[in-house]
N, C-alpha and C positions, 0 to 999 in steps of 0.2 A: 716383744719377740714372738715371732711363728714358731707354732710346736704344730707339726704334722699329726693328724690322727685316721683313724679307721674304727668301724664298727661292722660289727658282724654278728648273727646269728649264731648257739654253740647249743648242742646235742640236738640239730635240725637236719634234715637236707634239704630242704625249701627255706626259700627268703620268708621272713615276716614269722614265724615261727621257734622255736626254742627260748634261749634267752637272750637278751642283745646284750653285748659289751662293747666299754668305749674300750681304744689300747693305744698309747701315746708312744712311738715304738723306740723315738730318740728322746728322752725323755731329761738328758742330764742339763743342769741350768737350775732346775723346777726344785725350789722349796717343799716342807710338807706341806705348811698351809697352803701353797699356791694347788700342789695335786690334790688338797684335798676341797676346795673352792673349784675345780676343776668338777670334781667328782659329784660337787654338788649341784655342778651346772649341767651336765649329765643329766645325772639322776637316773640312772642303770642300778641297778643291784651292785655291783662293781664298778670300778674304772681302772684301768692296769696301766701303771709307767714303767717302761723298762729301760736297764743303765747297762752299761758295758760288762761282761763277766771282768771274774777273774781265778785265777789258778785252774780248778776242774770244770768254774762252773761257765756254759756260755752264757749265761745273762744275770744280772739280776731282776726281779722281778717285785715292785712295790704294787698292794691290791688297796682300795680307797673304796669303802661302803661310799653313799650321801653322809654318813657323820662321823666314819672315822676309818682310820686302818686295821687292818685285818693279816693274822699272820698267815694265813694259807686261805684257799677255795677253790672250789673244784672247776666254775666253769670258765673264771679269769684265766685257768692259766691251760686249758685246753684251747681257750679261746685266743690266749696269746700266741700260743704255739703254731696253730693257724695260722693267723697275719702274720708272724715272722715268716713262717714256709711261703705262704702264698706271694709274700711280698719281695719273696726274694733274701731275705737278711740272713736267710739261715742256707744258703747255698743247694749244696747235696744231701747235707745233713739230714737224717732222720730219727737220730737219739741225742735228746738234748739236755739239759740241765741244771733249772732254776735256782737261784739261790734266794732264801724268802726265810723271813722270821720264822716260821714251824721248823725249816732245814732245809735242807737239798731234796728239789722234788724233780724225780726223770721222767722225762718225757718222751714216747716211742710216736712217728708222724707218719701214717700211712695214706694208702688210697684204697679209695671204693668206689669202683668205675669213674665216674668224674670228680669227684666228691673226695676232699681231703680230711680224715679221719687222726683223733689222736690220742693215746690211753697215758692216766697220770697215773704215777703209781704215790701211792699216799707217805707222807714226812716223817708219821708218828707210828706208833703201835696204837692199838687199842687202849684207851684208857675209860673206864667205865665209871663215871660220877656219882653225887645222888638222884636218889629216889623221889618223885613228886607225887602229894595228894592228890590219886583218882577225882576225888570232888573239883580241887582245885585247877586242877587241867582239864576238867572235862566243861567247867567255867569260863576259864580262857578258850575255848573252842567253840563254846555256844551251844554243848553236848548236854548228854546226861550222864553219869558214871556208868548206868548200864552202854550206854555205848564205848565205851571203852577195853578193849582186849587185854587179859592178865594173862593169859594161860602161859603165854612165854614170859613175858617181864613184863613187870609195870613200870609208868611212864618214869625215865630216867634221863641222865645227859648222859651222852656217849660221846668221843672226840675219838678223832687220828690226825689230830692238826688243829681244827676251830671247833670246839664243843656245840652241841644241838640237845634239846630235849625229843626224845625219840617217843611216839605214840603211835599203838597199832591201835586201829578202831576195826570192829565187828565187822560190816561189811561197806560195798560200794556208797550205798544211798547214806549211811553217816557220812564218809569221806565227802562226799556233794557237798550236803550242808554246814561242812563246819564255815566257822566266822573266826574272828580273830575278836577276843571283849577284852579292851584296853584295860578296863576296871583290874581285870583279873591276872593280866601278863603283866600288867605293873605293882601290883600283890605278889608276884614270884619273883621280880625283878627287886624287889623290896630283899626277899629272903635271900639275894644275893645270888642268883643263876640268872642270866639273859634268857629270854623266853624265845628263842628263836626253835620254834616249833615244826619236824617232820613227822607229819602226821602220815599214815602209811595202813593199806589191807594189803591182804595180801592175795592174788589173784590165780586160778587158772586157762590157758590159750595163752594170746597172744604177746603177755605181759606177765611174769610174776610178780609183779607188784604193781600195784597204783598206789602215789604221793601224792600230797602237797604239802607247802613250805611257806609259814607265816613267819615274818619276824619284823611287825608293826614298829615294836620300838629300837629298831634297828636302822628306819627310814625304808624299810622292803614289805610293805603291807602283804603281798604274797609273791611269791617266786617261782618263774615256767620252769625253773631247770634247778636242783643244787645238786653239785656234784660231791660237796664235800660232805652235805649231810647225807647222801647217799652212800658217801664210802662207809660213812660212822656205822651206817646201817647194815651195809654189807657186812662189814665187821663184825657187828653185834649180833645179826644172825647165825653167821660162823660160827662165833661164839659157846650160841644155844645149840647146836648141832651135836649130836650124840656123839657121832663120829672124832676119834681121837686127831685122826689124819685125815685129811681130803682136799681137793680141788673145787673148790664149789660156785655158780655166778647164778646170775639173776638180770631180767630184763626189765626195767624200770621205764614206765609209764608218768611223767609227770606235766603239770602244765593245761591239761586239758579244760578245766573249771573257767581258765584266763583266755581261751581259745589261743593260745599259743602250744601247740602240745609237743613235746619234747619227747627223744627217747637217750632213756641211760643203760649203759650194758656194764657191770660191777662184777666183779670176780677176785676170788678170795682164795689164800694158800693157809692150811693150816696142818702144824705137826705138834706132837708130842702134846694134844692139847690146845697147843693158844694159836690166836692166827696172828701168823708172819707175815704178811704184806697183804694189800688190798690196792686192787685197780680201777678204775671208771675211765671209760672211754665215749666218745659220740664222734661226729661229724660236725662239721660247721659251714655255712654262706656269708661268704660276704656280704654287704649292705653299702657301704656307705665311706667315703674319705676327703679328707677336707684338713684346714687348718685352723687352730686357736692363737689368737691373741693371748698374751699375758703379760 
C-alpha cells in the first residue's frame, strides 16, 4: 500500500537548513514496527505518522527516532503542524492539538510574511533529574572538566516531555570542539540515563544562546535543531532565575557546527516560584513529497 509523505525543513526560513522531518500525514493502516522501519529508512532525527483525533484533540501524533519511539519533540511536531497547515488538512484552523504519549500538546500556527511559523507549548512541567560527573561528561564530549560551566548547575537531566542531560560549557570555541566519545556516553548509559546531550553557552547580540545536541546512541550523532531539549532548557533557566514571578524568552542559535543553522525562540511563564509553561516556536520550508511503499 501507498502511504503519502512530506519533508520539510523546521526552525528554518530557507530550504536546506534547520532540521528535516519526514511526516506521513494519513498515517492509519501502519503498524509500529512498519512506522518504525519507516523511520529507519528515513533516518531523520524523527519521522512523524499522524492518525485521526479524537474528542479535544485534532490529531494524534506518533514520533519514531531511527531506533525507537519517542513520547514528545520539539521539532516533529512544529514540523507537523506545518505540513498539516500548508497541506491543507487543517483548514482555517490556527490552534491545534496533539495527542502523544507526554500528553496534549497545543499548537498556535502563524505567519511571517511568507513563511508559516508555529509555537508548541510543552506537555510536562519541569522535572529536574540527576546530577552527572563533571569528569564524566566532560569525557563524553571530548572536553576537559575545566571546560565545563557550574556557576548555575552542574550537568544534569532536565525533561518537560523527553528528558536530556543539559550542559553549559565556558565559552564559544569549547562548544566548537566538542565530539560526542561513545566510550564515555555508553558509561552513563550504563548508569542508566540516555546521554542525549545539550550542550549550550550562553551568548550576547544576536542569539542568547548557542547549542548543540549529540545523542549518538539514540541513532542522532548530532542535531540542527531540538526543540524539546531547548524547552528543558528554557525551563531550567527559569528555574535559576532569582525572579519569583516573570515572563522570560531566549533566542536560540543551534545547528551551525552541521552547517545547517537553525533558529529557536523559547519563552517561559513563571509564578509563585516554579515555571508554569514553556514555549518554542520557529518557522518551517518545505522540501520535498512523494510516496512509500509498504
Amino acid at each position: 500500500m501507498k502511504y503519502q509523505f512530506f519533508t520539510c525543513d523546521v526552525f528554518t526560513d530557507v530550504r536546506f537548513g534547520g532540521n528535516p522531518l519526514a511526516v506521513l500525514p494519513n498515517a492509519d493502516g501502519l503498524s509500529s514496527q512498519q512506522m518504525q522501519q519507516i523511520a529507519r529508512e528515513f533516518n531523520y532525527s524523527e519521522t512523524t505518522f499522524v492518525f485521526p483525533g479524537h474528542g479535544e484533540f485534532t490529531r494524534k501524533v506518533r514520533i519514531f527516532t531511527p531506533t525507537q519511539e519517542v513520547p514528545f519533540a520539539g521539532h516533529p511536531n512544529i514540523g507537523t503542524a506545518f505540513i498539516l497547515a500548508s497541506t491543507g488538512e487543517l483548514g482555517d484552523q490556527t490552534d491545534v492539538l496533539f495527542d502523544e504519549i507526554s500528553g496534549p500538546v497545543p499548537i498556535a500556527i502563524y505567519r511571517v510574511d511568507s513563511n508559516i511559523g508555529c509555537e508548541l507549548k510543552a506537555p510536562q512541567s519541569l522535572v529536574i533529574g540527576d546530577t552527572l560527573a563533571i569528569e564524566l561528561v566532560a569525557s563524553a564530549l571530548s572536553l576537559t572538566p575545566d571546560d565545563i560551566a557550574i556557576a548555575t548547575h552542574a550537568p544534569l537531566v532536565a525533561s518537560v516531555g523527553l528528558p536530556f542531560v543539559l550542559v553549559e560549557v565556558k565559552n564559544r570555541s569549547v562548544l566548537q570542539k566538542a565530539r560526542a566519545y561513545l566510550p564515555a556516553m555508553e558509561q552513563i548509559h550504563a548508569d542508566g540515563i540516555m546521554p542525549d546531550m545539550l550542550v549550550y553557552v550562553r551568548s550576547t547580540g544576536e542569539f542568547d544562546i548557542h547549542a548543540r545536541m549529540f545523542a549518538p546512541l539514540d541513532g542522532v550523532p548530532e542535531d540542527p535543531a531540538t526543540g524539546s531539549a531547548n524547552c528543558a532548557l528554557a525551563a531550567l533557566l527559569s528555574h535559576y532565575q532569582p525572579a519569583v514571578d516573570g515572563d522570560f524568552s531566549w533566542r536560540i542559535s543551534q545547528g551551525v557546527e552541521m552547517n545547517r543553522p537553525s533558529v529557536l525562540d523559547a519563552r517561559t511563564a513563571k509564578k509563585a516560584a516554579v515555571v508554569t509553561d514553556v514555549w518554542i516556536a520557529g518557522t518551517c520550508k518545505m522540501v520535498s513529497e512523494g510516496t512509500i511503499d509498504v
